[in-house]
C-alpha positions in Angstrom: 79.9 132.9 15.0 81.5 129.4 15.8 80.2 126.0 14.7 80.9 122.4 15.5 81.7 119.8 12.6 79.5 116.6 13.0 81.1 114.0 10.2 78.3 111.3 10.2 80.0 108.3 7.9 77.4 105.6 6.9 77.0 102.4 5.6 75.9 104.4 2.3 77.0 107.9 1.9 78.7 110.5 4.1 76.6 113.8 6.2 78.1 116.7 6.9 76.3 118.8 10.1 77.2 122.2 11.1 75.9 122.8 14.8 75.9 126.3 16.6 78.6 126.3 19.0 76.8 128.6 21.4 73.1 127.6 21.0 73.8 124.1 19.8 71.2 124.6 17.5 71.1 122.3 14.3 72.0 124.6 11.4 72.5 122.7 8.0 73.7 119.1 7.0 74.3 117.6 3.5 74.9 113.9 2.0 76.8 112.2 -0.6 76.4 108.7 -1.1 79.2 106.5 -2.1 79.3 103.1 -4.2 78.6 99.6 -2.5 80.4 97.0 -3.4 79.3 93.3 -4.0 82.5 90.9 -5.0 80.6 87.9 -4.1 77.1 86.8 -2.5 76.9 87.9 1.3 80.2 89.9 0.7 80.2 93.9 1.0 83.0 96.0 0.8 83.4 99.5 0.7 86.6 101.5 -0.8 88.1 104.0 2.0 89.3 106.5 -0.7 85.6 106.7 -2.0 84.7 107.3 1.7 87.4 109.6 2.4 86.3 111.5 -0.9 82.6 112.3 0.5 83.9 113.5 3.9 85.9 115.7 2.0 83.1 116.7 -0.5 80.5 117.3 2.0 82.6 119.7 4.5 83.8 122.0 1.9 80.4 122.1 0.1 78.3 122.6 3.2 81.1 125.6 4.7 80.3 127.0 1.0 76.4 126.6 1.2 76.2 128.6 4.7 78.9 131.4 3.8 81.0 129.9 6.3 85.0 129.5 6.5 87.1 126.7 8.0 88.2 128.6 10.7 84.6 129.1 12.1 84.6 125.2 13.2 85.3 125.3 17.1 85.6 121.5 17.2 84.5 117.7 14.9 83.0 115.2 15.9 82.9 111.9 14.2 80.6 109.0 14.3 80.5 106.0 12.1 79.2 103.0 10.9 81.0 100.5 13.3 82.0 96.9 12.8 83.3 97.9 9.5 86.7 97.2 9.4 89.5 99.1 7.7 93.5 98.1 6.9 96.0 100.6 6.2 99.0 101.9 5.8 101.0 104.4 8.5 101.1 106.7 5.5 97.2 106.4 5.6 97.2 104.5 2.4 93.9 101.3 2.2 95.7 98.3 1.8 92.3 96.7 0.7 88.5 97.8 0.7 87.1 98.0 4.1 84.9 95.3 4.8 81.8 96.1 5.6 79.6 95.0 8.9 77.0 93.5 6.4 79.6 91.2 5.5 78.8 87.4 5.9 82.2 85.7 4.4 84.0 84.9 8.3 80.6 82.6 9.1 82.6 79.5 8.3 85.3 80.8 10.8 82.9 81.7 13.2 81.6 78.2 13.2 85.1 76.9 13.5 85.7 78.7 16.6 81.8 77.8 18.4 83.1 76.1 21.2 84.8 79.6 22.2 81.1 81.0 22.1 80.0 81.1 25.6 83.4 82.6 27.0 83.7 85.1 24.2 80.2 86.3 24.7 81.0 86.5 28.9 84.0 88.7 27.9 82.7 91.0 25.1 78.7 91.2 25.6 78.7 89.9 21.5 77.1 87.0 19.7 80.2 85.4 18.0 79.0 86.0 14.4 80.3 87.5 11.1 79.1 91.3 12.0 81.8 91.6 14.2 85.3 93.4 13.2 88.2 91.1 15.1 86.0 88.5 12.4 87.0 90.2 9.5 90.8 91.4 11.0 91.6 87.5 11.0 90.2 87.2 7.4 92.2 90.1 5.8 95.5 89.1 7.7 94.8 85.1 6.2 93.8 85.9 2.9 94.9 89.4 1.8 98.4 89.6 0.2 98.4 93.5 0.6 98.2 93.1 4.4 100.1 89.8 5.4 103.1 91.7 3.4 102.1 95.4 5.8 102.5 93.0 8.6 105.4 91.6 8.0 107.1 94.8 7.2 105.4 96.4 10.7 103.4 98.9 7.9 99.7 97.4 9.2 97.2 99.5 11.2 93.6 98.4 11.7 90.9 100.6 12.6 86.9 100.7 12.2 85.6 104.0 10.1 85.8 106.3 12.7 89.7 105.2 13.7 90.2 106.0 9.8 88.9 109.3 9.8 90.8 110.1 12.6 94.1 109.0 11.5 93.5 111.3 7.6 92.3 114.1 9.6 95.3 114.2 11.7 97.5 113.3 9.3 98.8 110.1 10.9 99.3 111.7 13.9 96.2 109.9 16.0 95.6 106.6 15.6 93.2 106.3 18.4 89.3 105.0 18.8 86.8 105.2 21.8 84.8 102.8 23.8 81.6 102.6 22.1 83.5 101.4 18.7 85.9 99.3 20.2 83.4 97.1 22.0 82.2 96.2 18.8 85.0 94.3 17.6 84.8 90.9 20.1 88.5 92.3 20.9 87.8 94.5 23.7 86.7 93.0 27.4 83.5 94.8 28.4 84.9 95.6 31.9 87.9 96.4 31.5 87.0 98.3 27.8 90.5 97.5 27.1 91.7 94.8 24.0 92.0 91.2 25.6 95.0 89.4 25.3 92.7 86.1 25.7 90.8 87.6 22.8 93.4 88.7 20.6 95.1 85.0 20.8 91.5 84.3 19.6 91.2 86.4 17.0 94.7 85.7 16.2 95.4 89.9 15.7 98.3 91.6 16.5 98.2 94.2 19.4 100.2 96.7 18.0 98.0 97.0 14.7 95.1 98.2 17.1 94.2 101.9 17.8 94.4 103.0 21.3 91.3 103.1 22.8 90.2 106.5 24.3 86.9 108.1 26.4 84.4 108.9 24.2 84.7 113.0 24.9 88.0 113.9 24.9 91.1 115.5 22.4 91.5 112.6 20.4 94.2 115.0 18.2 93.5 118.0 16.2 93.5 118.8 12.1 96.7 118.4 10.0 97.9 118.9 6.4 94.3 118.8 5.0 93.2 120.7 1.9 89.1 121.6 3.3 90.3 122.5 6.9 93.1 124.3 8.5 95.4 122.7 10.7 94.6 122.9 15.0 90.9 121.9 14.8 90.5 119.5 17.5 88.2 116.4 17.2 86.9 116.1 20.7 83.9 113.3 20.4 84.0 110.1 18.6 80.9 107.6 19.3 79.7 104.5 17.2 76.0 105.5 15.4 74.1 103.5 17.5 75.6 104.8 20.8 75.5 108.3 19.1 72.1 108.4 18.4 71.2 107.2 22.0 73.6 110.6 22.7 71.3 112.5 20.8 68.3 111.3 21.7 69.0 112.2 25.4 69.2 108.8 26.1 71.9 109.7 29.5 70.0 107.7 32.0 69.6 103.9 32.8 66.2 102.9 31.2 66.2 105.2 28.3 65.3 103.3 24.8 66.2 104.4 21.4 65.2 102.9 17.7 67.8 104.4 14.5 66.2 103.3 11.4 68.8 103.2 9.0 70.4 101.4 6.6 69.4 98.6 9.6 67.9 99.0 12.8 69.3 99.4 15.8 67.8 99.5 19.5 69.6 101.1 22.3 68.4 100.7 25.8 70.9 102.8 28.3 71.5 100.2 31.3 74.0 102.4 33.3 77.4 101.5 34.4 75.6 98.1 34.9 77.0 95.4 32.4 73.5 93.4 31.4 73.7 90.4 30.1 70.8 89.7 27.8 68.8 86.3 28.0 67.0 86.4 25.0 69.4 87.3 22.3 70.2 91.1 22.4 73.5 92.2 22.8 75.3 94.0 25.2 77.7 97.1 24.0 79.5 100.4 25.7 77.0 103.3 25.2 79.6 105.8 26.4 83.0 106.1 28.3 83.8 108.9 29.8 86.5 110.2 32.5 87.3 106.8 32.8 83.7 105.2 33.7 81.5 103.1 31.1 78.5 103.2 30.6 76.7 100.4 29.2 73.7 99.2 27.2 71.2 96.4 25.9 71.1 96.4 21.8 69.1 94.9 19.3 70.3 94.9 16.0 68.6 94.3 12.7 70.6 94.1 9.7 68.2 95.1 7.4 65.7 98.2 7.5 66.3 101.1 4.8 68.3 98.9 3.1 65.2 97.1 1.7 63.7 100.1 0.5 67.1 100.7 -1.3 67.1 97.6 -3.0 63.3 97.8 -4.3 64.6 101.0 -5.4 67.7 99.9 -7.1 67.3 96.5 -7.8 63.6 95.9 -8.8 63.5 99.9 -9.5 59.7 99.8 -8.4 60.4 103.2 -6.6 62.4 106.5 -8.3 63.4 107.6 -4.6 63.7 105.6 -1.4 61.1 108.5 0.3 57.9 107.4 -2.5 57.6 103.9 -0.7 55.1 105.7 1.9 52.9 106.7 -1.4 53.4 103.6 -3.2 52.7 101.4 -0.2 49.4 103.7 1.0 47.6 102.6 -2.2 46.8 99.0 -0.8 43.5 100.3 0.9 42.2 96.9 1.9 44.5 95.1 4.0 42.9 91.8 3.3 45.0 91.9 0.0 48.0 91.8 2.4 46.6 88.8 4.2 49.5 86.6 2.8 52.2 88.8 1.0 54.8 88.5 3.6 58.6 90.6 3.1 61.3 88.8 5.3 64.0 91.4 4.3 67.0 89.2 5.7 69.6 90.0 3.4 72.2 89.8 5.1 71.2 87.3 7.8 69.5 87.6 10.9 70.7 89.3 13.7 69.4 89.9 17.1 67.5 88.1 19.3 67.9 85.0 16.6 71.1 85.2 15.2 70.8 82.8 11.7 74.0 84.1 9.3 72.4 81.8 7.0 69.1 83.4 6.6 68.2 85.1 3.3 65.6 87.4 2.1 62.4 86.6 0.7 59.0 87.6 -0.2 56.4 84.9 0.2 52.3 84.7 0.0 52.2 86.2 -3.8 49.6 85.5 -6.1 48.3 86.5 -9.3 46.9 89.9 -8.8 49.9 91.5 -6.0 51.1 94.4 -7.4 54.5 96.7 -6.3 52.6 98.5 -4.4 51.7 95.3 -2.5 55.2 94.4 -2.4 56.1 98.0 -1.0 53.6 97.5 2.4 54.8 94.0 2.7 58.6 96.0 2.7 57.1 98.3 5.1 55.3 95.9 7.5 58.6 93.2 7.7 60.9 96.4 9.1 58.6 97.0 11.7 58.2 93.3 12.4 61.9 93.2 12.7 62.0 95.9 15.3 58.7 94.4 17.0 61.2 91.0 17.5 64.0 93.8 19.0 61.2 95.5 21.1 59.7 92.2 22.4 63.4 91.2 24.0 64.0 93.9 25.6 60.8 94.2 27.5 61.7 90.3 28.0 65.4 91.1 29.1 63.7 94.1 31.8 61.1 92.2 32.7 59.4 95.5 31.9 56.1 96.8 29.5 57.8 99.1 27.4 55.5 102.0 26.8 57.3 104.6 24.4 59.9 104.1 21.8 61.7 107.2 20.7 62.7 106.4 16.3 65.3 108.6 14.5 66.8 108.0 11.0 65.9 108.9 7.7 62.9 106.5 7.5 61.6 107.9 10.5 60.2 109.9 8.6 58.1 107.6 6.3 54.1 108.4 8.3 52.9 105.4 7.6 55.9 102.9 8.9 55.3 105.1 12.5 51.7 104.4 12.8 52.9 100.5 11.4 55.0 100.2 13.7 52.9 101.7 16.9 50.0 99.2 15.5 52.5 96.2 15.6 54.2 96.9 19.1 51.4 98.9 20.6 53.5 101.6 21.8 53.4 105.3 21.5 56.2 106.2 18.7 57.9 109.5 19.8 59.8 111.8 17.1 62.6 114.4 17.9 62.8 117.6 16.4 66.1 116.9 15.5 65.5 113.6 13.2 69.2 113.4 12.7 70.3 112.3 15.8 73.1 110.6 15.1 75.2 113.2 13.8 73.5 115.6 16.4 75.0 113.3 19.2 78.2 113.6 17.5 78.1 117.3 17.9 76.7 117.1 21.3 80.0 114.5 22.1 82.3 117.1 20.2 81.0 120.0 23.1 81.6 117.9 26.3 84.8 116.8 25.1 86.2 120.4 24.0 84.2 121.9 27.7 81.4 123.8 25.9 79.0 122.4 27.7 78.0 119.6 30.3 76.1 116.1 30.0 73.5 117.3 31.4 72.7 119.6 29.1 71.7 117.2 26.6 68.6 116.5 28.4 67.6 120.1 28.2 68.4 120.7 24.2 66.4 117.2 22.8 62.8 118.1 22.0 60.0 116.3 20.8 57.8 116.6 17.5 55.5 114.2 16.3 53.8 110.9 18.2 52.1 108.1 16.7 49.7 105.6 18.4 48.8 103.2 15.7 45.7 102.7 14.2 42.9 100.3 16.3 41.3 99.2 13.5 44.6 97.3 12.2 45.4 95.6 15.3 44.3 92.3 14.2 45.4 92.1 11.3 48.8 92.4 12.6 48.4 90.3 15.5 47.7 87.9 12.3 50.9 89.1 10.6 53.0 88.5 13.8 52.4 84.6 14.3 52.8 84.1 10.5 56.2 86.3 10.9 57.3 83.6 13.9 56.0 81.2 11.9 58.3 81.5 8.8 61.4 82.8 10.5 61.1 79.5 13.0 60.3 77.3 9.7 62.8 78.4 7.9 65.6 79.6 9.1 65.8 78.4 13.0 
């Protein structure tokens, strides 16, 4: 039997997925997380041998959980956390920690640069803001000695993760990304989905330190020199998270919508090979490319989601693991105690449809007798308000009721933030079999791009498992929670 590696890279830890190459059926994935790092306030970094390490740690330890060997694997794909940004070495070596997408410190030079807004926008489909990679490229190549001194001896490659992975799996031999990433970085022009000289003059980042930038399903080079596989394994899909979840998801088709809770949120409507340009703050990104046609889609993006749940967890240490918030938060039986506790989990700014790198988190309406597990609904309740702001733009942007929402990630799985959120929106929450999605679509990419299967064929493998349709009873109460939500975001932050 023949399998398909799916390396799913994260903003916190690593997943391994073994796929069945003939039935595509999901098989077996495992996890290791990897340290964040926090130099400064609003900085995160990440270190690329630390991430390097889990890839390795998970493929060898889930081929020895399943009794499989390396030469089973038909084919990898990859997909990554996106605008993080990586500098390296053409012997693969990290000239500095990757800097992560969470990252605030390029706001200033985002400012500097806000008369640029409106044509950089036109051209890339982005909000000029600090998420973005070609951000974070200027910063390392003004204020890293490590990589001024690889540029200036022609030694400097840049890459987000998935470029990374690519170039250590192939031993140097690849240094390559695809559409979905690269439009991501406020370098690439959304038509064209090649880099921009306009925007690299910008950006002030050298051509040649770029990756090429490839279809999404294709042979983007094969295995080399590794110690967990053998060489001649070819990686044949490479897709951004986001745009790999919409992958698996089924999400092929112009009008299909997508939610990831993850580390953020993320909201994926597929527009087609129609370039949309938002009007009320969403963003517009490459969903796919593929024999040389884009396709295209609307995105709100939320910085913040299971990230919150991490901090109460390792922060405040209210919580033992990020899965007891459900139980913890389902002792507040009288929502009346909730009337004012408000969670605005801005941590890291706000993203779409209001866009304030300023913002930061708070927790607000407390009095004497709130207790954690107060705090833990209030947690709950601001990541589905979040993803109500994302949900209420879109319908905005298509001038359309949306109806049904199809959620994946790990805290799609949390009951009670479903039926929250269904309340909140007042949509019908639909749940895939397959809750990892993103590594699924991964796979999925992998098997059109090595001609195991066709597009199409998506559609017929996703299947559903759970709905959730909200609870009547709590619909005021929310409709409460909503305009204070507006209220404090507009107060404070806008």
């Amino acid at each position: 039997m023949n399998y398909i590696l799916s390396i799913d890279q994260g903003t916190t830890g690593t997943t391994a997925v073994l796929i069945d190459a003939n039935t595509m059926n999901f098989v077996d994935k495992l996890n290791k997380e990897f340290p964040q790092i926090f130099p400064r306030p609003s900085w995160v970094e990440h270190n690329l041998n630390d991430i390097w390490e889990t890839v390795e740690h998970t493929v060898k330890q889930i081929l020895k959980n399943n009794n499989i060997t390396s030469d089973q694997i038909s084919s990898i794909g990859i997909t990554n956390q996106r605008e993080t940004t990586c500098a390296f070495k053409k012997n693969g070596i990290p000239l500095s920690n990757a800097i992560v997408w969470q990252d605030r410190r390029t706001s200033e030079f985002c400012n500097s640069l806000s008369e640029k807004k409106d044509y950089i926008r036109k051209k890339t489909g982005l909000q000029l803001d600090s998420y973005f990679s070609g951000t974070k490229m200027n910063w390392l190549l003004s204020n890293n000695e490590n990589v001024k001194k690889a540029y200036e001896n022609k030694d400097l490659l840049f890459g987000t993760i998935d470029t990374y992975l690519l170039y250590k799996l192939s031993a140097g031999q690849s240094h390559k990304t695809e559409a979905s990433n690269a439009s991501r970085t406020l370098l690439m022009d959304l038509e064209t989905t090649e880099w921009c000289d306009d925007l690299l003059e910008i950006f002030k980042v050298p051509r040649e330190t770029l990756p090429e930038i490839s279809d999404s399903f294709c042979n983007f080079g094969v295995t080399k020199d590794l110690s967990f596989l053998p060489d001649g394994i070819p990686i044949t899909g490479i897709l951004g998270d986001q745009q790999s979840a919409l992958f698996g998801q089924a999400g092929l088709k112009s009008g299909d919508l997508k939610c990831t809770y993850g580390t953020g949120a993320f909201m994926l409507l597929n527009t087609g090979t129609e370039i949309k340009e938002s009007q009320h703050g969403l963003l517009t990104t490459v969903a796919y490319k593929e024999n040389g046609v884009a396709y295209y889609a609307l995105e709100g993006s939320t910085y913040i989601c299971g990230a919150a749940v991490q901090w109460l967890r390792d922060n405040l240490e209210i919580i033992k693991n990020s899965s007891d918030i459900e139980d913890l938060a389902r002792k507040v039986k009288n929502l009346d105690e909730m009337e004012h506790v408000m969670f605005l989990p801005f941590f890291t700014g706000i993203g779409s449809p209001y866009w304030s790198s300023d913002a930061k988190a708070s927790i607000l309406g407390l009095t004497r007798d709130t207790k954690k597990e107060h705090i833990a609904r209030a947690c709950l309740d601001g990541m589905a308000l979040s993803i109500n702001d994302l949900l209420q733009a879109m319908a905005l942007d298509t001038n359309e009721e949306i109806k049904t929402l199809k959620v994946d990630g790990g805290a799609a799985l949390n009951e009670l933030l479903m039926n929250i959120q269904s309340t909140i929106s007042q949509v019908e929450i639909i749940r895939p079999k397959v809750i990892e999605t993103t590594a699924y679509g991964a796979a999925l990419a992998s098997a059109i791009g090595a001609g195991m299967i066709k597009k199409e064929k998506v559609l017929e493998l996703w299947k559903k498992s759970d709905s959730f349709h909200g609870n009547k009873g709590e619909t005021s109460h929310y409709e409460m929670k909503k305009e204070k939500w507006t209220h404090y975001i507009k107060a404070l932050f806008l």
